[in-house]
C-alpha positions in Angstrom: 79.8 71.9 50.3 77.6 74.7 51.9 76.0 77.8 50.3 76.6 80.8 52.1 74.3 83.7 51.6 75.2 86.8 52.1 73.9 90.0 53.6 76.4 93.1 53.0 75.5 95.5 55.8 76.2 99.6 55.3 74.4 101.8 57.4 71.8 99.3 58.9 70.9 98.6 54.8 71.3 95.5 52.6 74.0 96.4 50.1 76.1 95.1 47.4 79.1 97.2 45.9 81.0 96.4 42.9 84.8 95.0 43.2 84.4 96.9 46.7 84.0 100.1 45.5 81.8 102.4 48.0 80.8 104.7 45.5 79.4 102.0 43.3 76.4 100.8 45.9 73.6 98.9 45.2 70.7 99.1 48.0 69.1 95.8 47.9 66.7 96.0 51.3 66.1 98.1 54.3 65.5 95.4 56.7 68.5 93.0 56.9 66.1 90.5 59.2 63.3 90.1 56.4 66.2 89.0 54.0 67.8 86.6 56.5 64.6 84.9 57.4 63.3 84.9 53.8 66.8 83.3 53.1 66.4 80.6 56.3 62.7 80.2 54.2 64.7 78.8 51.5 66.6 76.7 53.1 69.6 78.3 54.1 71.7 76.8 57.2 74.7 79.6 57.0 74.2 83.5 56.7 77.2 85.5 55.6 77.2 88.9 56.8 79.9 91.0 56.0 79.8 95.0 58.1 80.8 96.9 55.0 81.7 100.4 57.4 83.4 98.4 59.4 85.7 97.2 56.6 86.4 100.7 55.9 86.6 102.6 59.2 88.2 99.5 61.2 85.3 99.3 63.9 82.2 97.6 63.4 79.5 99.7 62.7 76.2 97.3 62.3 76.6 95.8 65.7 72.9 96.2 66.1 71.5 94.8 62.5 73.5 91.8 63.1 71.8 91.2 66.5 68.5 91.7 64.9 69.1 89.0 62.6 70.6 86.6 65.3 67.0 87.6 66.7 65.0 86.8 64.0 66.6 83.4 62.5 68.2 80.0 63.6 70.7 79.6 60.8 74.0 79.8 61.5 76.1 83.0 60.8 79.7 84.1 59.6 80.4 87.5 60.1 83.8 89.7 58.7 84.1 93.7 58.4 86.2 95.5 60.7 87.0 92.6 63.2 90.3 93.8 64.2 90.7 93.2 67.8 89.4 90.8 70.3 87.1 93.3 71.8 85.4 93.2 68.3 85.3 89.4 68.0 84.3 88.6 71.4 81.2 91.1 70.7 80.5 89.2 67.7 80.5 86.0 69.6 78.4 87.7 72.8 75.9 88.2 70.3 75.8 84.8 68.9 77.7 84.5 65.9 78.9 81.1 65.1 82.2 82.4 63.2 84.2 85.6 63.1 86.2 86.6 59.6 89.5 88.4 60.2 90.9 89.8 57.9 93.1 92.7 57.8 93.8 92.5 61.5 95.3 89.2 61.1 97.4 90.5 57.6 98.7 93.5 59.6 99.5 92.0 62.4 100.0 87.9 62.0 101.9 87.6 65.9 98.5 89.1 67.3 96.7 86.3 64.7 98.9 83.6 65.8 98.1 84.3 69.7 94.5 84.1 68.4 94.9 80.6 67.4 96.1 79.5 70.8 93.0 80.1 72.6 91.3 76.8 72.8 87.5 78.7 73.1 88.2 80.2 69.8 89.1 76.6 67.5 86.8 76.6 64.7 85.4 79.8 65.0 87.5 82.1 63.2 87.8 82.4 59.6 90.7 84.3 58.0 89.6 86.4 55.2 91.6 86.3 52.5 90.8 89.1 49.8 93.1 89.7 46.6 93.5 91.0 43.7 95.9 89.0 41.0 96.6 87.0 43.4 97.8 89.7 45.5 96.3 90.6 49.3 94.5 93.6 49.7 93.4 95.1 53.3 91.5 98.5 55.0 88.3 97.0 53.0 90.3 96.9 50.0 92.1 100.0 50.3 95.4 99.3 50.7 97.2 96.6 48.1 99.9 94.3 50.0 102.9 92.1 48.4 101.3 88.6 49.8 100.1 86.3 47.8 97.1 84.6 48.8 98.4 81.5 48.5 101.4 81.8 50.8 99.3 82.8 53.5 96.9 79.6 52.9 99.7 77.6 53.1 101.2 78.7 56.3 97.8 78.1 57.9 97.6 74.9 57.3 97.0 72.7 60.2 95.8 75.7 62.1 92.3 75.5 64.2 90.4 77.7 61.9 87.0 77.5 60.8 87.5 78.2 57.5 89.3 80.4 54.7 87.4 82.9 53.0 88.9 83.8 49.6 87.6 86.5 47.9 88.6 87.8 44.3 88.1 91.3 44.5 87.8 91.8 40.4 85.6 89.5 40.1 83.0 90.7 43.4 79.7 91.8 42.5 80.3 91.6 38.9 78.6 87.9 38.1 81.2 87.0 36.3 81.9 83.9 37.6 84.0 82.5 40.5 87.8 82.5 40.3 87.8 78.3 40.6 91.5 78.3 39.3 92.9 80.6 42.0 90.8 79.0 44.6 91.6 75.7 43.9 95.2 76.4 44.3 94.4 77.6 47.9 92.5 74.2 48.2 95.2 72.1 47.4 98.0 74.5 49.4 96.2 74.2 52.7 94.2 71.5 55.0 91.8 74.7 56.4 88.5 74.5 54.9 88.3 76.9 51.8 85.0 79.1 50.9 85.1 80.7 47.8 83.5 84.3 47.4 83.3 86.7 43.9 81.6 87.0 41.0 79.0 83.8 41.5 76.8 84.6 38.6 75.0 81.1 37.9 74.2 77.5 39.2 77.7 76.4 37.0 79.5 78.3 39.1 78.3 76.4 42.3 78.9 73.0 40.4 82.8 73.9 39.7 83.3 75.1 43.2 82.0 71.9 44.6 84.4 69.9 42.0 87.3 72.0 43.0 86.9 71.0 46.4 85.4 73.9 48.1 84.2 73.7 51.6 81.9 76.6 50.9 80.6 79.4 48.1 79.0 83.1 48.8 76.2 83.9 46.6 75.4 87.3 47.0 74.1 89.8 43.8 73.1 86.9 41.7 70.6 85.6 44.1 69.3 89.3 44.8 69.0 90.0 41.3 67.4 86.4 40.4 70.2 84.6 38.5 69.9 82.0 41.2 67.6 79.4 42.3 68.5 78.9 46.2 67.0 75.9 46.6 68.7 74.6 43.4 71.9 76.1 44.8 71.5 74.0 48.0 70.6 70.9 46.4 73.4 71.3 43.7 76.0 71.8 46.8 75.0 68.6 48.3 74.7 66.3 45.6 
C-alpha cells in the first residue's frame, strides 16, 4: 500500500479546510515546493495535490505551484481540483503529472468519462474521485449533493483502465477522526480499480486498518502537518 501526502493548494498556499468548507481554512505554508521536497526528504514516492479553487470555480487555478513542485522534486504526483475537461488534464499531464483525479466532470457527465477511458495514452493515469457524504456523491468541490452512491459508481468501473479510485469521506476530512475503513472497504470489495482512501487520517492505526482492508493507497494530510504522524513510520507501516 502507498502513502499519499498531500498538498491542498488555494491561492498559491498550502491549505487544509475542514469537511471542505472554504470558510474553515487552515494556512499550513507559503511555499508548496519546501513542503513537497521536505516530504520527498522523508521518504515519500507519491505527492497528492488537490487545486482547492479549482474545485470550486471548475478551472484550475494553481497551474503554476503545481509546476513548481514538479520542478523541485522526483516523486511522483496525483493531482484532482477542477479537472473537468481534457484541456485541463492534458495541461496536467504537459506539466508532468503522473495521474489526473476527475471528479465531478466524470459525475456530471459519465458519456464524456467513458470516451476518456478509450484513449489508450490515458490507461492508468486517471483516477476518478469519488467524494461522499453518507455514502452519497457530492460534486462542484462539495457543493452540490447528488443521489449516487459511491459504491454503484465503484462498481460500474470495474475492469476499467484507471489508475486508481480516490474515495473521500467528506465528514470525516480534516477532522482526524479516523478513516471511513467500513465504507471504503465496501468499494474495495465492489470493484477491481485500485482504491485510495482519503478523510479523517488521524493516527498510524488508521494506516494499519486501511492496509488490512485492502487499500491500494491512504492520504495523510492535517495529521502529518500538525504532527500526529510519523511519515517514515507511515511508510514503513504501509509496506510491511
Amino acid at each position: 500500500m502507498e502513502v499519499l501526502p498531500a498538498i491542498d493548494l488555494r491561492g498559491g498556499k498550502v491549505v487544509r479546510l475542514a469537511q471542505g468548507d472554504y470558510e474553515r481554512q487552515t494556512i499550513y505554508a507559503d511555499d508548496p515546493c519546501a513542503v513537497a521536497l521536505e516530504l520527498a526528504r522523508a521518504g515519500a514516492k507519491w505527492i497528492h495535490l488537490v487545486d482547492l479553487d479549482g474545485a470550486r470555480t471548475g478551472r484550475p487555478a494553481n497551474a503554476e505551484a503545481v509546476r513548481a513542485v514538479r520542478q523541485a522534486t522526483p516523486v511522483k504526483m496525483q493531482v484532482g481540483g477542477g479537472m473537468r475537461d481534457e484541456a485541463a488534464i492534458d495541461r496536467m499531464l504537459a506539466l508532468g503529472v503522473d495521474r489526473v483525479v476527475v471528479g465531478s466532470a466524470a459525475l456530471k457527465d459519465w458519456t464524456w468519462f467513458q470516451g476518456l477511458m478509450g484513449q489508450a495514452d490515458l490507461a492508468g493515469r486517471i483516477a476518478l474521485g469519488l467524494d461522499a457524504r453518507g455514502g452519497r456523491l457530492a460534486v462542484q468541490g462539495w457543493t452540490e449533493q447528488l443521489e449516487l452512491r459511491a459504491v454503484d459508481v465503484a462498481r460500474r468501473v470495474s475492469g476499467w483502465p484507471l489508475g486508481a479510485i480516490v474515495h473521500t469521506d467528506i465528514a470525516r476530512d480534516g477532522m482526524l477522526e479516523g478513516v471511513n475503513v467500513e465504507a471504503t472497504a465496501e468499494l474495495v470489495a465492489a470493484t477491481d480499480v485500485p482504491v485510495i482512501a482519503s478523510g479523517g487520517v488521524g493516527s498510524l492505526r488508521d494506516v494499519q486498518r486501511c492496509r488490512e482492508a485492502g487499500c491500494a493507497g491512504v492520504i495523510i494530510g492535517r495529521a502529518w502537518y500538525e504532527g500526529r504522524i510519523d511519515l517514515a513510520r507511515a511508510f514503513a507501516l504501509a509496506a510491511a
